[in-house]
N, C-alpha and C positions, 0 to 999 in steps of 0.2 A: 352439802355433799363433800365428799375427803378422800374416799378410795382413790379415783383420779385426780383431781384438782389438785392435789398437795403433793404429788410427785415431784421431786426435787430436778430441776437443770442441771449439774452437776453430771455430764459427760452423760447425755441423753441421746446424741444418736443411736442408729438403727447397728451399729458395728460394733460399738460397747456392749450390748446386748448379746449379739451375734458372741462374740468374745467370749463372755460369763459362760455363756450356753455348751459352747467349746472344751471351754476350762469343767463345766463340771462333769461333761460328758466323761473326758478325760480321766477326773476324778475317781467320776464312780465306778469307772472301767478299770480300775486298778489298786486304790486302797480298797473302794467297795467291793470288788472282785474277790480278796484273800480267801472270805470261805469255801467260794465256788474254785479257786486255785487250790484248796487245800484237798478238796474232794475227789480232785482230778490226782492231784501226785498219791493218795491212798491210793485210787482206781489203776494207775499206773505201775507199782507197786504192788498190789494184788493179782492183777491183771498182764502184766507185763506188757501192755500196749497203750497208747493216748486213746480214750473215748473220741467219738464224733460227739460235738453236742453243738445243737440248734436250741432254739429259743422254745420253752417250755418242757424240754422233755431231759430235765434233770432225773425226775425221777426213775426213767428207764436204767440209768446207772445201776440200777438197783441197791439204792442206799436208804436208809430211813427217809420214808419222809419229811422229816421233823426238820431233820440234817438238809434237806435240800431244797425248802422251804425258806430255811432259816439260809442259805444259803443266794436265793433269789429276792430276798427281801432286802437282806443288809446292805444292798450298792444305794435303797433308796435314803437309809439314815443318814449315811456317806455326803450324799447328794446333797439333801436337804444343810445339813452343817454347814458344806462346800457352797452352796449357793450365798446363804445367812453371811456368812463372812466377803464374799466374793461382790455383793451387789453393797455390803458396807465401806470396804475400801473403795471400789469402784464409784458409788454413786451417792455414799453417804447416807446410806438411807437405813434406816433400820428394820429389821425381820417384820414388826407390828405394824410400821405404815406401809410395809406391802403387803399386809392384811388385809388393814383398812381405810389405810393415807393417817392415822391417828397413832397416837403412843398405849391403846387401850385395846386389850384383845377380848371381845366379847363370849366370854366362856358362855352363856347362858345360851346363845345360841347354836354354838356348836353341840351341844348337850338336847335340845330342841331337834336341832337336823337328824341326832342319833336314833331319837326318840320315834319321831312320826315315820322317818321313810323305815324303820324294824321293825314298827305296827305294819306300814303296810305288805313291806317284804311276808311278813309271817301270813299275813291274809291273803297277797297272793299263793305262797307254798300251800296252806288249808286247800284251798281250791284248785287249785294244781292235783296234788295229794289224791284228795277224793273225788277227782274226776278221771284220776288214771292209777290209781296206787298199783299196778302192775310193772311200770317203769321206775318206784323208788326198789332201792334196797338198802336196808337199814343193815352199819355195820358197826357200832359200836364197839371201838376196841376201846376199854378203859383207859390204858397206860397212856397209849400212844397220843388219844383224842386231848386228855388233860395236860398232855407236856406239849401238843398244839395247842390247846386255850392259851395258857402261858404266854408261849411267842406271839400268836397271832395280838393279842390284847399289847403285846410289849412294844410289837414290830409294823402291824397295820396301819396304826392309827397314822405311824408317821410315811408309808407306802404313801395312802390314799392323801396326807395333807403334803407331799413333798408335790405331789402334779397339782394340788390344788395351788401350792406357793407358786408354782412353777408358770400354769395357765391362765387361772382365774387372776391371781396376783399379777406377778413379774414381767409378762408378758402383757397380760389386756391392759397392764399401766402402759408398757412402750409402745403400743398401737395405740389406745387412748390419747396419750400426749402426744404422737404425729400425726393421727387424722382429724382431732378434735369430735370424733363422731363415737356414739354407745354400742349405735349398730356395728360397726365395726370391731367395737373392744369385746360384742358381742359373737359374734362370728368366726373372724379370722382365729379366734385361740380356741374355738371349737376344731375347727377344722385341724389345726395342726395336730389338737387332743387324738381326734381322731387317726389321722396318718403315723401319730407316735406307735399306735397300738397293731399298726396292720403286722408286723412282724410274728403278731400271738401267734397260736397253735392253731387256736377258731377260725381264726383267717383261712387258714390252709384247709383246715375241716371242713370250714360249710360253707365259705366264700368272703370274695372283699364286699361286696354291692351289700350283701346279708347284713355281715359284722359293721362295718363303716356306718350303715345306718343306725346299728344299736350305738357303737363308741358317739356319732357325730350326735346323737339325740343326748346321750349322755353328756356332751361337752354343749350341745346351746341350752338344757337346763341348769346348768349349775352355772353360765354366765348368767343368762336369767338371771336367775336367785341373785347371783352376786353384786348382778347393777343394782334394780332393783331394794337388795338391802345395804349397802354402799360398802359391800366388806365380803370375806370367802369364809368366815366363820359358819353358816348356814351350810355351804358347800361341801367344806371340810367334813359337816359332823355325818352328813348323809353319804357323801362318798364312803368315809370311811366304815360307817355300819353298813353300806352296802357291797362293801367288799369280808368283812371281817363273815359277814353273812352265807357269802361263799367260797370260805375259808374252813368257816368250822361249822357250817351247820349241811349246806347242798354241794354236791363236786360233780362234776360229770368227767370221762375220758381228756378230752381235746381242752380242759380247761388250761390256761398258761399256769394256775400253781394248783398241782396233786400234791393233796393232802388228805388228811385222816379225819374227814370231813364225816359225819354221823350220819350224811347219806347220801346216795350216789344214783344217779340218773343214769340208768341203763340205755335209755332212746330219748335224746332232745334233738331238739329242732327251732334254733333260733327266729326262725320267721314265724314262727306261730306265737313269739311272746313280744311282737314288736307291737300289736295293738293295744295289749294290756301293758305295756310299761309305758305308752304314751296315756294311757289313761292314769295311770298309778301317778306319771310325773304331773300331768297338769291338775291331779288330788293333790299332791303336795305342796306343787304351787299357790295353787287357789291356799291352801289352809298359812301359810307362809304369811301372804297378803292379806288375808283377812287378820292374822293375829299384830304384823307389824305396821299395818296400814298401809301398805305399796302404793304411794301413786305411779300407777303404771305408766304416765305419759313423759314420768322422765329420761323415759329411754330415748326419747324424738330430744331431749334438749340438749344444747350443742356445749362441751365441755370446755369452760374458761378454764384455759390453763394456767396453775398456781394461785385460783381463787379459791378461797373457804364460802361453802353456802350455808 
């Protein structure tokens, strides 16, 4: 094992951490911010007053989508940079062993994660679909949907891997190497996963207790996965096709990013998809396991710290 075990001492307490976390917030709240700052001094400008803006409802501005899309995405490319450099001075450590504690980024796998959770994504929407096709509306705007492919493919991939460096990585190493426990590297960075995201739109839509259950399921499967296969490459690849998935393929109202999404959910209700995406994730799992051979009982073994296994 390498993910944790090869985490470097090198200025390892719990405040360095704290620190990075700080600094990138910082970051991405202000060089990341430029294009949502550029949007506001047009709206200002046109408008002759400052917009109110809360968290997802850029596109009420009434700007392109595209524009504000692109706009909510670029604080996480920012970020991502910001951290990469921030956790190398700091702690020496390089972007790949907070992968995977190794100098080897396992592309095959992130390309795998992409692969099965968009099979089953598309099998859920099939079933969805022709069980209510009443609630899709199909809106096909040519221009607009292909200059979203674009971004979404440019700007996703590194949305969805910047919380995966952020959680799965950087963080379940620093809980890892202070508790010496999986369960914990497993847990505790779910749950923050979770509280990161209460501020969405969803939250306020349909509830914390609702949403918190889908973010907090989403964050103990992708630890799962990550212990289990001793890296966030698997994490990374299904996070990010399963955002890119409702970006440009499903959108509803209350989503945190309106876009030019090919179809739109007139009536959702997030408690009626929380039994089928607990089945969906433990399909993925299982198939995960069976193809890398997971011995699942590593998650009980107690993590030597700075041992190679």
């Amino acid at each position: 094992m390498n993910h944790f075990e090869n985490v470097t001492s090198k200025r390892n307490k719990w405040y360095w951490y704290l620190l990075v976390l700080i600094l990138c917030f910082a970051i991405s709240n202000t060089i990341g911010a430029i294009p949502l700052y550029m949007l506001i001094i047009v709206y200002r400008i046109s408008h002759g007053t400052l917009p109110i803006i809360s968290s997802g409802n850029l596109g009420a501005l009434g700007f392109n989508l595209n524009l504000t899309f692109v706009a909510e995405v670029f604080p996480f490319v920012i970020t991502l940079i910001a951290v990469i450099l921030l956790i190398m001075l700091i702690h020496g450590r390089s972007w790949k062993e907070v992968i995977n504690g190794t100098n080897r980024v396992r592309w095959s796998r992130f390309f795998f994660g992409c692969l099965i959770w968009g099979i089953i994504s598309l099998i859920l929407f099939v079933i969805s679909y022709f069980s209510d096709p009443e609630v899709f509306t199909f809106r096909f705007d040519p221009v607009n949907f292909f200059i979203l492919l674009i971004i979404a493919l440019l700007f996703v991939p590194f949305q969805a891997s910047t919380e995966e460096f952020l959680f799965r990585g950087y963080i379940a190493q620093g809980v890892a190497s202070w508790t010496k426990s999986r369960w914990c590297a497993l847990i505790i960075p779910a749950i923050i996963f979770g509280l990161m995201h209460s501020i969405n739109p969803e939250v306020r839509e349909y509830g914390l207790c609702i949403m918190m259950s889908h973010y907090i399921f989403f964050g103990l499967m992708f630890s799962f996965m990550s212990i289990m296969d001793d890296g966030i490459e698997l994490a990374m690849g299904v996070h990010t096709v399963n955002n890119l998935f409702g970006t440009t393929f499903v959108t509803y109202k209350a989503s945190a990013l309106q876009t030019y999404a090919l179809f739109e959910l007139t009536e959702f209700n997030p408690a009626d998809d929380i039994i089928p995406f607990i089945i969906s994730g433990i399909a993925l799992v299982a198939i995960c396991a069976y193809k890398y051979k997971w011995n699942l009982r590593i998650i009980n073994r107690k993590i030597e710290y700075g041992v190679q296994l």
